[in-house]
PABABA-574181 format. One record per residue (C-alpha): x, y, z; residue in one letter; residue number from 1. Coordinates in Angstrom, 3 decimals. Layout:
BEGIN
{paro {X Y Z} "A" NUM} ...
//
This chain:
BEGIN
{paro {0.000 0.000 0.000} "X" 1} {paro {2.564 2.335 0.894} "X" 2} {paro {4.759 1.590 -2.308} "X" 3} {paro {1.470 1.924 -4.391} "X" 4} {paro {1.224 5.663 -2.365} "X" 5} {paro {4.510 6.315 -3.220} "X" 6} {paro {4.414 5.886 -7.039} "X" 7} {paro {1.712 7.760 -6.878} "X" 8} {paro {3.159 10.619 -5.201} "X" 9} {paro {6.052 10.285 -7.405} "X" 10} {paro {4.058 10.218 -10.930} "X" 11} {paro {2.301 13.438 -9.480} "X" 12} {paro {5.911 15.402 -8.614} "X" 13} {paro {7.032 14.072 -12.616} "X" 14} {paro {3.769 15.519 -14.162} "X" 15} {paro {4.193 18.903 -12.206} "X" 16} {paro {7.789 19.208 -12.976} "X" 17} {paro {6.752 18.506 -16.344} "X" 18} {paro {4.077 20.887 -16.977} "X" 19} {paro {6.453 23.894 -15.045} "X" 20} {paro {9.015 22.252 -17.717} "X" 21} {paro {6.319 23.181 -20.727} "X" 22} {paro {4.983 26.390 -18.880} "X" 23} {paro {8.283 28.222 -18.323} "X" 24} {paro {9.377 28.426 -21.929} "X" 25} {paro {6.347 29.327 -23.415} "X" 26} {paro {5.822 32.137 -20.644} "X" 27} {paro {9.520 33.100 -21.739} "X" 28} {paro {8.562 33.216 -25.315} "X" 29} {paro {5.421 35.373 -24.945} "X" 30} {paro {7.255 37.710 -22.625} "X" 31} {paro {10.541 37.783 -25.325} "X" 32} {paro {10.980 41.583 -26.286} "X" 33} {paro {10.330 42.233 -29.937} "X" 34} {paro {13.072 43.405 -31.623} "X" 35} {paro {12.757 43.722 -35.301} "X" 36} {paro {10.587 46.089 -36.592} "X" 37} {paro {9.121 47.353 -40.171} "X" 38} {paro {8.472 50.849 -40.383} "X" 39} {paro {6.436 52.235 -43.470} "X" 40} {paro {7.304 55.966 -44.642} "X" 41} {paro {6.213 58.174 -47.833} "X" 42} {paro {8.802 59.003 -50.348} "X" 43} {paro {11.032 62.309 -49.939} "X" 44} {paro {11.224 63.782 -46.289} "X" 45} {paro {9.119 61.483 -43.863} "X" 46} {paro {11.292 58.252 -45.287} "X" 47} {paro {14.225 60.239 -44.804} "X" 48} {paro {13.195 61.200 -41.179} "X" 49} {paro {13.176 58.017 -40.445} "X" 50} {paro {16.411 56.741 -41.478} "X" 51} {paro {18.044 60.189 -40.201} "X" 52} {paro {16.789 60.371 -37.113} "X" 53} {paro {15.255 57.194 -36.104} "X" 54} {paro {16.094 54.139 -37.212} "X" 55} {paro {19.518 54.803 -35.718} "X" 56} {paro {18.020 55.768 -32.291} "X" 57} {paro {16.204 52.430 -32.416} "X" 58} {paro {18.924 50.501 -33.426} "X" 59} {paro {21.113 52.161 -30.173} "X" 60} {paro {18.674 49.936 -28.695} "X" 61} {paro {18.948 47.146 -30.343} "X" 62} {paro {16.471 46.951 -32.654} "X" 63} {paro {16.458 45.382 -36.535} "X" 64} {paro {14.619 48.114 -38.425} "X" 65} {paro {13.295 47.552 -42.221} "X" 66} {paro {12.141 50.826 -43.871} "X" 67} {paro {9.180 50.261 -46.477} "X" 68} {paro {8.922 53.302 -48.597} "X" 69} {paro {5.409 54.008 -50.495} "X" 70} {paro {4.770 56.961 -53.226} "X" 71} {paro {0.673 57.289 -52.202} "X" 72} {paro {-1.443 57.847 -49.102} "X" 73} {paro {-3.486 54.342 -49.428} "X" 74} {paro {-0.845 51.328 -49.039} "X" 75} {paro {0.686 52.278 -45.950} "X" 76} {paro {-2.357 52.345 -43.763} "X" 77} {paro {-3.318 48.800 -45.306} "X" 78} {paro {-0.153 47.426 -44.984} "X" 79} {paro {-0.462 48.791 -41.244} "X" 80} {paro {-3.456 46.982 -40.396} "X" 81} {paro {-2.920 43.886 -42.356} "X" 82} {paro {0.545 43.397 -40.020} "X" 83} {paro {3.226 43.887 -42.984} "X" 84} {paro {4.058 47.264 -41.597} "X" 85} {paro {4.410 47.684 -37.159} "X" 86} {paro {4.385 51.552 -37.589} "X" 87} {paro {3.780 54.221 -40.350} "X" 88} {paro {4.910 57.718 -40.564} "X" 89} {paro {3.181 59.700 -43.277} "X" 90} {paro {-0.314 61.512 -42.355} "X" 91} {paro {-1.093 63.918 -40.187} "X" 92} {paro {-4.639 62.941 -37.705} "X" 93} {paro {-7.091 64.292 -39.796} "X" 94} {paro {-6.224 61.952 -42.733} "X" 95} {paro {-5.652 59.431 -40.382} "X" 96} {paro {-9.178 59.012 -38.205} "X" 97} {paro {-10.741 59.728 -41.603} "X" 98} {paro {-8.619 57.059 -43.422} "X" 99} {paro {-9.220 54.785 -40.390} "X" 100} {paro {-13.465 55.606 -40.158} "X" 101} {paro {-14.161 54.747 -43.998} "X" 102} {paro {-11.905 51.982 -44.165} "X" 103} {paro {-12.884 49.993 -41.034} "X" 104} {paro {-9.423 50.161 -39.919} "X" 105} {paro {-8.190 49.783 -35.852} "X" 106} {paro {-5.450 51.676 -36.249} "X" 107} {paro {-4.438 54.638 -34.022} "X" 108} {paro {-2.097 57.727 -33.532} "X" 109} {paro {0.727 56.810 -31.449} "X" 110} {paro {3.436 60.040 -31.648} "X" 111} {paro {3.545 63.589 -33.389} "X" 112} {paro {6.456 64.591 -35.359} "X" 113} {paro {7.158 66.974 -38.223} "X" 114} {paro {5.910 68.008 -41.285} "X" 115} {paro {6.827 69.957 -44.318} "X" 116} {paro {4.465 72.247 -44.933} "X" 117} {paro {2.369 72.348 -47.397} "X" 118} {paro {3.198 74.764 -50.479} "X" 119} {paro {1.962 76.504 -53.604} "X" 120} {paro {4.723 76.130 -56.568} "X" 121} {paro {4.979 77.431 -59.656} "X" 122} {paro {7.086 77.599 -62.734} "X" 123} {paro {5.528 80.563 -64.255} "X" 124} {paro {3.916 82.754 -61.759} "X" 125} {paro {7.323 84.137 -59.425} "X" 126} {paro {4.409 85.287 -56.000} "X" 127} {paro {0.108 84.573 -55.931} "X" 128} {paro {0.077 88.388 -56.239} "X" 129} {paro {0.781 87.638 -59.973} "X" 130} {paro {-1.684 85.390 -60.314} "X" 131} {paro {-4.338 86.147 -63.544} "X" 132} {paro {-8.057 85.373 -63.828} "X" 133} {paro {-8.846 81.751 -64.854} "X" 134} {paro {-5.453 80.367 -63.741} "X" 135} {paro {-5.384 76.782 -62.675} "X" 136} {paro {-4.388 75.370 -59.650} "X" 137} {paro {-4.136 71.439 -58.885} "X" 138} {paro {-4.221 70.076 -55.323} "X" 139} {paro {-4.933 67.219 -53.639} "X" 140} {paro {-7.872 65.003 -54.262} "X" 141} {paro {-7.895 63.392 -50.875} "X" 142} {paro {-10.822 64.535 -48.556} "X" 143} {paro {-8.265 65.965 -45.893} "X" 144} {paro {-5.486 67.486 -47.784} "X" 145} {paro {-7.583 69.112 -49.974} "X" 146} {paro {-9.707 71.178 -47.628} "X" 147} {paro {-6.191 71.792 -46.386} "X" 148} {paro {-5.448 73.348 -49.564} "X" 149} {paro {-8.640 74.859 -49.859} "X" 150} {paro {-7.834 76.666 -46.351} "X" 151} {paro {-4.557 78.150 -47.399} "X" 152} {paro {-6.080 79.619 -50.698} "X" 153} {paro {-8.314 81.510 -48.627} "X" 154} {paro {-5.177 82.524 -46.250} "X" 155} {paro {-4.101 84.043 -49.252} "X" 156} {paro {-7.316 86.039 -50.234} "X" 157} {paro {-7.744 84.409 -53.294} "X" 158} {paro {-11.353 82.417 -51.917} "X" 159} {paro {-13.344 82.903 -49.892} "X" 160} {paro {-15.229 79.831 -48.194} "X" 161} {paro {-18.569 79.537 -46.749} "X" 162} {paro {-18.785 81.096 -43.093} "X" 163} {paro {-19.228 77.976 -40.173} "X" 164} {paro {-18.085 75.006 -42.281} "X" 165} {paro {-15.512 72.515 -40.425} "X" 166} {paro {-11.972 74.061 -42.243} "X" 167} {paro {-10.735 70.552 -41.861} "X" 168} {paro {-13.645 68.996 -44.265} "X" 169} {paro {-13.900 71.855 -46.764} "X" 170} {paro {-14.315 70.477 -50.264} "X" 171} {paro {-15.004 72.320 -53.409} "X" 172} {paro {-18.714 72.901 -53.074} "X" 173} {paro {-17.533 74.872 -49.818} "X" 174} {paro {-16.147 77.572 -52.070} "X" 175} {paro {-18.873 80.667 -51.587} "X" 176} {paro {-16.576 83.473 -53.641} "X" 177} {paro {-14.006 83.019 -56.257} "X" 178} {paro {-14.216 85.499 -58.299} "X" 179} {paro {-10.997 85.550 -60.179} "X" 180} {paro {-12.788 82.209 -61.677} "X" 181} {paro {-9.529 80.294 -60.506} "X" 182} {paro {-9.527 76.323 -61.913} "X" 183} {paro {-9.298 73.873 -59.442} "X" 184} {paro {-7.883 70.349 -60.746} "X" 185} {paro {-7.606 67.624 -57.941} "X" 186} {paro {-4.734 65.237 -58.561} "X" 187} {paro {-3.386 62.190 -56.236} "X" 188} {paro {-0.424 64.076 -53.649} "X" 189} {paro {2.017 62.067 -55.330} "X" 190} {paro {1.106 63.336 -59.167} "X" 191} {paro {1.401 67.093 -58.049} "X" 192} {paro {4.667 67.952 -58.542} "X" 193} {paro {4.591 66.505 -62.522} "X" 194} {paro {1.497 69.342 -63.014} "X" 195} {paro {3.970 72.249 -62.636} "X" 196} {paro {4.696 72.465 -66.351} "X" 197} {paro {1.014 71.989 -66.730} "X" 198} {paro {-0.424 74.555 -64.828} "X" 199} {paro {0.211 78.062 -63.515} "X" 200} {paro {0.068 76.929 -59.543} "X" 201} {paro {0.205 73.837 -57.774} "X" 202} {paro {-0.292 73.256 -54.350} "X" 203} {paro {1.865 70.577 -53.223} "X" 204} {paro {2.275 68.486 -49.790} "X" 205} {paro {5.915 68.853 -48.369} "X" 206} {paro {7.324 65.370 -48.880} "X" 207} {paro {6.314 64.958 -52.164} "X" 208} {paro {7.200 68.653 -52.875} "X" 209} {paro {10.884 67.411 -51.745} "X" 210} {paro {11.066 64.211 -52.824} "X" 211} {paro {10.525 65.822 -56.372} "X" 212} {paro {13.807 68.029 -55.937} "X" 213} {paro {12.031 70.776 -54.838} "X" 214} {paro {12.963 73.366 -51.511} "X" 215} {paro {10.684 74.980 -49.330} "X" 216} {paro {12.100 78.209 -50.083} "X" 217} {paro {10.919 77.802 -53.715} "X" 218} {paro {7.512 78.224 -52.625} "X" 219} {paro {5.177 81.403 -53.192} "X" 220} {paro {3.002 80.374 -50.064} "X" 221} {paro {3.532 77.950 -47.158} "X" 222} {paro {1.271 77.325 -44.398} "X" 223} {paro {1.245 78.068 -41.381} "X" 224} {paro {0.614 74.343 -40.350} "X" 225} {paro {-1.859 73.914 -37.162} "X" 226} {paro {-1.016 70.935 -34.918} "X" 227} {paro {-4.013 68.620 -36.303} "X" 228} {paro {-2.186 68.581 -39.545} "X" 229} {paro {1.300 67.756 -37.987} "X" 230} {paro {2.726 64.417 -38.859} "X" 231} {paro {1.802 61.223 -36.814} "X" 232} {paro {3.218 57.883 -36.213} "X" 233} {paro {0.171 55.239 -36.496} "X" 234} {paro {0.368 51.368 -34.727} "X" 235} {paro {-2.567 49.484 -34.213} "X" 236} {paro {-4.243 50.107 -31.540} "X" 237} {paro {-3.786 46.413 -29.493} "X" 238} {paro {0.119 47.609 -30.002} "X" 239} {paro {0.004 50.914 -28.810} "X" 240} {paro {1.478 50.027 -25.344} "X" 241} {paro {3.990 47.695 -26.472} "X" 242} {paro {7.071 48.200 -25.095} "X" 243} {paro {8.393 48.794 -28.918} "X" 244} {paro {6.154 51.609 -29.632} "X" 245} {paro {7.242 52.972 -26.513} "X" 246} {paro {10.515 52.504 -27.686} "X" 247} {paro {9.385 54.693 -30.443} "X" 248} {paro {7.620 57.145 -28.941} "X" 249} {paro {10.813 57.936 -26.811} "X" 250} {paro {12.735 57.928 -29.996} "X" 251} {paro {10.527 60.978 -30.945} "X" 252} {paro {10.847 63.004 -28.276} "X" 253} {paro {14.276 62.417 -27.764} "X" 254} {paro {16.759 65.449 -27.763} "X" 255} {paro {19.046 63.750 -30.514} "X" 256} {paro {16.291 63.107 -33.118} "X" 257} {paro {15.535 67.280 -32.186} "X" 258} {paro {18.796 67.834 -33.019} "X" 259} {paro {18.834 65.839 -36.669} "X" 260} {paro {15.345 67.855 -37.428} "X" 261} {paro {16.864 71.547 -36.451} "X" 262} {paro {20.114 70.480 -38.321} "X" 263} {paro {18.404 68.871 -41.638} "X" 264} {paro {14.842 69.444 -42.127} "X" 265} {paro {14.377 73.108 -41.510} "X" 266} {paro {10.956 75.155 -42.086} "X" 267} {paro {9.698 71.895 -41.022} "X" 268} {paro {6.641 72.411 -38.697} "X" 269} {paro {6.711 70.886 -35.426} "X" 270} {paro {5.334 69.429 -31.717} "X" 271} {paro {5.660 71.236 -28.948} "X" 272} {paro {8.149 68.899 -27.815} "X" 273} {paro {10.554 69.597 -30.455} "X" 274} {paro {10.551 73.391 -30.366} "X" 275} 
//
């Protein structure tokens, strides 16, 4: 009886050590810090942010970082929430919660950094002062980027929109005065910079302005950017408090990536933390 008591007793120390045997390394595994990330960025200055002034931040840290550079405002997002991409860095909020709403997407705002701002080029008008009755403007079709655009035409006294619309969803039909009889021509962000030849103005988003060979100080106009339309890093949200978009988020408000923006991507406008 006693023998019989012991095996027993033994059998049920085995199968505990065995199942703290099985636990341990899978609780190990699921705690195991991630360290290789894929970061998505637009063409021109918000890709080169991020290998300026981030990546190497993150890799001080020991991260593996793979930049995934896009040329349009759709891909990234997707590629966000279908898990291809851990973090983007393109849009400012407004394009994001809009982007986000009509696509069905659970993806959030984790970090603001900067943005070039966005500018009205032209090849053969030198200021908007010079600018003649019927002359054409493109901009950009998106919802948020062109009320954006919309916004800093009537900065500029050249429109006048409706009194008590929302300036961040001002489309077209929100135009009440234009009497110069300007042209309007919406064109994807990333097409705007090939219309200069095309047309007498085009109003042109910062990192594609750039990544086209253009400067800032070629502009006739900038905005004065507002913080909703500063740049944003977006995660999912069930990632948000990772500790690799904390990582991130530290990364950003560091003092050294401060110093790479004041040193290489001046006129740029900023967060609060970075000023």
């Amino acid at each position: 009886m006693k023998n019989a008591l012991l095996r027993r007793s033994v059998l049920s120390l085995s199968l505990v050590a065995l199942s703290i045997g099985v636990l341990v390394p899978l609780q190990a595994n699921a705690q195991a810090a991630k360290k290789e990330l894929t970061i998505g960025g637009t063409a021109g200055s918000n890709i080169d942010q991020l290998k300026q002034g981030i990546v190497p931040l993150l890799e001080k840290k020991g991260y593996k970082v793979k930049l995934v550079e896009f040329n349009d405002y759709v891909q990234p997002n997707l590629a966000l929430a279908q898990g291809s991409l851990d973090a983007n860095f393109f849009q400012h909020l407004v394009y994001l919660k809009k982007f986000a709403a009509d696509q069905k997407l659970d993806i959030v705002e984790l970090v603001q950094g900067p943005i070039a701002p966005l500018g009205v080029y032209s090849t053969q008008r030198k200021t908007l002062a010079e600018a003649k009755d019927g002359d054409r403007f493109t901009l950009p079709n998106d919802p948020s980027n062109l009320a954006r655009a919309l916004v800093l035409l009537e900065q500029n006294k050249l429109i006048t929109l409706k009194g008590g619309i929302d300036p961040i969803r001002a489309s077209e039909k929100d135009i009440e005065q234009n009497p110069r009889k300007f042209k309007f021509i919406p064109l994807e962000a990333a097409q705007l910079p090939r219309s200069l030849g095309d047309t007498e103005y085009a109003i042109i988003n910062g990192n594609f302005a750039i990544s086209s060979g253009l400067k800032l100080t070629e502009a006739v106009a900038l905005e004065k950017t507002p913080d909703h339309y500063l740049n944003v890093v977006a995660v999912k949200r069930t990632d948000k408090d990772e500790a690799w978009a904390k990582d991130l988020v530290e990364a950003y408000r560091s003092k050294e990536f401060q110093a790479v923006v004041d040193s290489k991507f001046r006129g740029y406008a900023k967060p609060a933390f970075l000023q």
